[in-house]
C-alpha positions as CSV (number, residue, x, y, z in Angstrom):
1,X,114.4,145.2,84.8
2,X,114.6,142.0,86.3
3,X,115.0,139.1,84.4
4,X,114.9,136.2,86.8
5,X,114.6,133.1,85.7
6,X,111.5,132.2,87.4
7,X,110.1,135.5,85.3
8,X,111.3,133.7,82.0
9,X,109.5,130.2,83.3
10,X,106.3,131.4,83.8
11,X,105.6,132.4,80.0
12,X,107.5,129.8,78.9
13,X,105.2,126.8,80.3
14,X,102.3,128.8,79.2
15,X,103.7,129.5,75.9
16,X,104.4,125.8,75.9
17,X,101.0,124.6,76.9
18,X,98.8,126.9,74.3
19,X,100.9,125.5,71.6
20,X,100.3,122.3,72.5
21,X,96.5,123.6,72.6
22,X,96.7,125.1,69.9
23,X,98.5,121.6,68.1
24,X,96.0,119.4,69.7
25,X,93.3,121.4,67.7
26,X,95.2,121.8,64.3
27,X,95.2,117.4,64.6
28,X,91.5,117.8,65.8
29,X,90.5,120.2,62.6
30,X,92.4,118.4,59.9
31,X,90.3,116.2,58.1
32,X,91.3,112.6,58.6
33,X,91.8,110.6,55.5
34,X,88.9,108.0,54.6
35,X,89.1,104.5,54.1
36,X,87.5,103.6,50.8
37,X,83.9,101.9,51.2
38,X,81.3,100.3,48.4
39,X,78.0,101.2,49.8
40,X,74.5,99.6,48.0
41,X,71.0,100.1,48.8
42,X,68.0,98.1,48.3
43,X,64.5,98.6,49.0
44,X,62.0,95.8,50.6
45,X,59.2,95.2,49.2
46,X,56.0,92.9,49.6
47,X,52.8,92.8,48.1
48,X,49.8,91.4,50.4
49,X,46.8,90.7,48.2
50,X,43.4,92.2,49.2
51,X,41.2,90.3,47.5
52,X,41.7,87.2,46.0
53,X,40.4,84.2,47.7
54,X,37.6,81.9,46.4
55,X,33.9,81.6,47.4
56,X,31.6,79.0,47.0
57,X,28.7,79.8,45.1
58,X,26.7,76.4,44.8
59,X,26.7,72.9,46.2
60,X,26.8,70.0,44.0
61,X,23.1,68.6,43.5
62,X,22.5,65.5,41.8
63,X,18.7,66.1,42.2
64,X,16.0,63.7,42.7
65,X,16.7,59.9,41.7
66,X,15.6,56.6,41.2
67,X,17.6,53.8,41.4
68,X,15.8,51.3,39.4
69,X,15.9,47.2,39.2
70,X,19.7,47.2,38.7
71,X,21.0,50.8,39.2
72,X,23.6,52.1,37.4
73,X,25.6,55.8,37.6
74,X,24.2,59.4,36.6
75,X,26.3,61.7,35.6
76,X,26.5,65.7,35.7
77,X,28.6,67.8,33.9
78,X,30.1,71.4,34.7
79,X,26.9,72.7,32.3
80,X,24.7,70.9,34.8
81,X,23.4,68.4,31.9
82,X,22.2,64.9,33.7
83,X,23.0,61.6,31.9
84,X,22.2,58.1,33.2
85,X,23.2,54.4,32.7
86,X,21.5,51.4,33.5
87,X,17.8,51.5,35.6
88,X,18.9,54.8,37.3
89,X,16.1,57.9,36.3
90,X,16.8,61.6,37.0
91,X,13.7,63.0,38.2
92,X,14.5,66.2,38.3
93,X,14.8,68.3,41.2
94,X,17.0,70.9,40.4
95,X,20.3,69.3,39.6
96,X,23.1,71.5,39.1
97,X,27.4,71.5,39.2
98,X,28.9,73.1,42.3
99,X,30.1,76.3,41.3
100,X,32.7,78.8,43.2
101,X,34.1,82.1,42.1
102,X,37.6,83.3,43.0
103,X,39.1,87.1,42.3
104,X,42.2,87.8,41.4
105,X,44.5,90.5,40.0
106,X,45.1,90.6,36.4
107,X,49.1,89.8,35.7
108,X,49.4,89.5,39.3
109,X,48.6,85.9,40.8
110,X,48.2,83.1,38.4
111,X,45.9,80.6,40.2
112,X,45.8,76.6,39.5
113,X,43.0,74.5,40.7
114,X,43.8,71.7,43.2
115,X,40.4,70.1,43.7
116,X,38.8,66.8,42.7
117,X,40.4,65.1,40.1
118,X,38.9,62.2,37.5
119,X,40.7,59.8,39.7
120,X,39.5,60.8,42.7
121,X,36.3,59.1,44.8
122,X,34.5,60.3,47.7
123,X,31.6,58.8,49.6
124,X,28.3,60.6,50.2
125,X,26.8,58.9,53.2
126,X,22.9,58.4,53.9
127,X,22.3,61.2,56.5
128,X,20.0,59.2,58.8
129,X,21.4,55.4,58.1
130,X,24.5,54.7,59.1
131,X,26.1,52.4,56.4
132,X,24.4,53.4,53.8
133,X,26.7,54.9,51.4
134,X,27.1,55.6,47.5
135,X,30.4,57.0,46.0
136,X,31.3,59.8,43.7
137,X,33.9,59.6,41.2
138,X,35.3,60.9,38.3
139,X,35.4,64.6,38.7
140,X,35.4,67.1,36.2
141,X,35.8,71.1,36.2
142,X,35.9,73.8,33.6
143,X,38.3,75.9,35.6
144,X,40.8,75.9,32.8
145,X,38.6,76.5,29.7
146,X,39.9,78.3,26.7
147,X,39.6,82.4,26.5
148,X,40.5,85.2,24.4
149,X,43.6,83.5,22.2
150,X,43.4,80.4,23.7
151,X,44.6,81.4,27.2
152,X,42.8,80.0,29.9
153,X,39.7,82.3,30.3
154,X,40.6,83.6,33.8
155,X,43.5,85.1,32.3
156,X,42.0,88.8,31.4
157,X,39.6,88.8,34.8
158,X,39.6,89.8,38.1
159,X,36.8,87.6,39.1
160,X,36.4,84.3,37.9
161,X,33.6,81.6,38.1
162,X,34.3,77.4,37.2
163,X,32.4,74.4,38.2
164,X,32.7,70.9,39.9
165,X,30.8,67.9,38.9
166,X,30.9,64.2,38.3
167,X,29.7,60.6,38.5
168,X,27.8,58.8,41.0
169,X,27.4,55.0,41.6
170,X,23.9,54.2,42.4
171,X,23.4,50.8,43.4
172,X,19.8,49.2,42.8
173,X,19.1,48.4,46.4
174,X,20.3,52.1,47.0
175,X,18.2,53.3,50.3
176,X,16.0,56.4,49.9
177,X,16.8,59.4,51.7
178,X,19.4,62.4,51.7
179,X,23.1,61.5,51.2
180,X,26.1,64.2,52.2
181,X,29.4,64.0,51.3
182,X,32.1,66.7,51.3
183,X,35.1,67.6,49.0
184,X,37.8,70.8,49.0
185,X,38.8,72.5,46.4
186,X,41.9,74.9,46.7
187,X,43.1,77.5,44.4
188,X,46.9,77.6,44.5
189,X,48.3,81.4,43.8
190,X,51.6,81.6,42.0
């Protein structure tokens, strides 16, 4: 046998690369040691109501009128009951609150009315003489009457109806004719 030492190399740089192989896998195999880490979770969540939203039933109809020698005011509550002061005469025709109707869900949305107030005025204009104005005042609404246990009645339904009415200032010279004015009424969701 020979033993050159070129023989002896050979096996010896290929013993010496398979163990470094064979190392270089060992590193690659054994499981490296973690790094501690707090992990939470959360979920998202939103709600987008189908159905609530308000809806206007019925305008707010003082009826027929007449103002008289000195005029006066007539007044219409959320029952739709006419009174009058001074000359002015309700003749009828139909007077009635304006009436609207929101839905809701039960424990869900809590809606407040942000509409009209007592303090608040608007004028209702003669639709065919410009000028010719009378004003509206001192609104009232039933939207937060008394239900079951004294909560407001809304409180136990998904739909809901109130009403809108108030006091008009009719002045004795008043023109005759068809006045128009407009208010908003918002229902806040909380």
């Amino acid at each position: 046998m020979n033993f050159s030492p070129s023989a002896l190399a050979a096996p010896t740089h290929i013993a010496r690369f398979m163990a470094v192989i064979v190392l270089a896998l060992c590193v690659l195999a054994t499981p490296h040691v973690a790094q501690a880490q707090d992990v939470a979770s959360t979920t998202a969540v939103v709600r987008i109501p189908g159905e609530t939203r308000i809806e206007k039933l019925g305008d707010l109809n003082f009826g027929d009128i007449l103002p008289g020698d000195s005029g006066g005011t007539i007044t219409l509550d959320t029952a739709s009951n006419v009174s009058t002061t001074g000359t002015v005469q309700s003749l009828g025709g139909d007077p009635v609150a304006a009436e609207f109707l929101i839905t809701r869900q039960i424990l869900a949305d809590f809606p407040s009315y942000d509409g009209p107030q007592s303090g608040d005025t608007i004028e209702l204009a003669h639709i065919s003489l410009p000028g010719e104005t009378m004003t509206l005042r001192d609104f009232t609404t039933d939207f937060n009457r008394p239900g079951f246990f004294g909560l407001p009645a809304y409180f136990f339904r998904t739909s809901f109806d109130f009403r809108v009415a108030g006091t008009l200032d009719v002045a004795a010279d008043q023109e005759p004719g068809s006045y128009l004015g407009f208010f908003t009424v918002i229902i806040d969701y909380n």
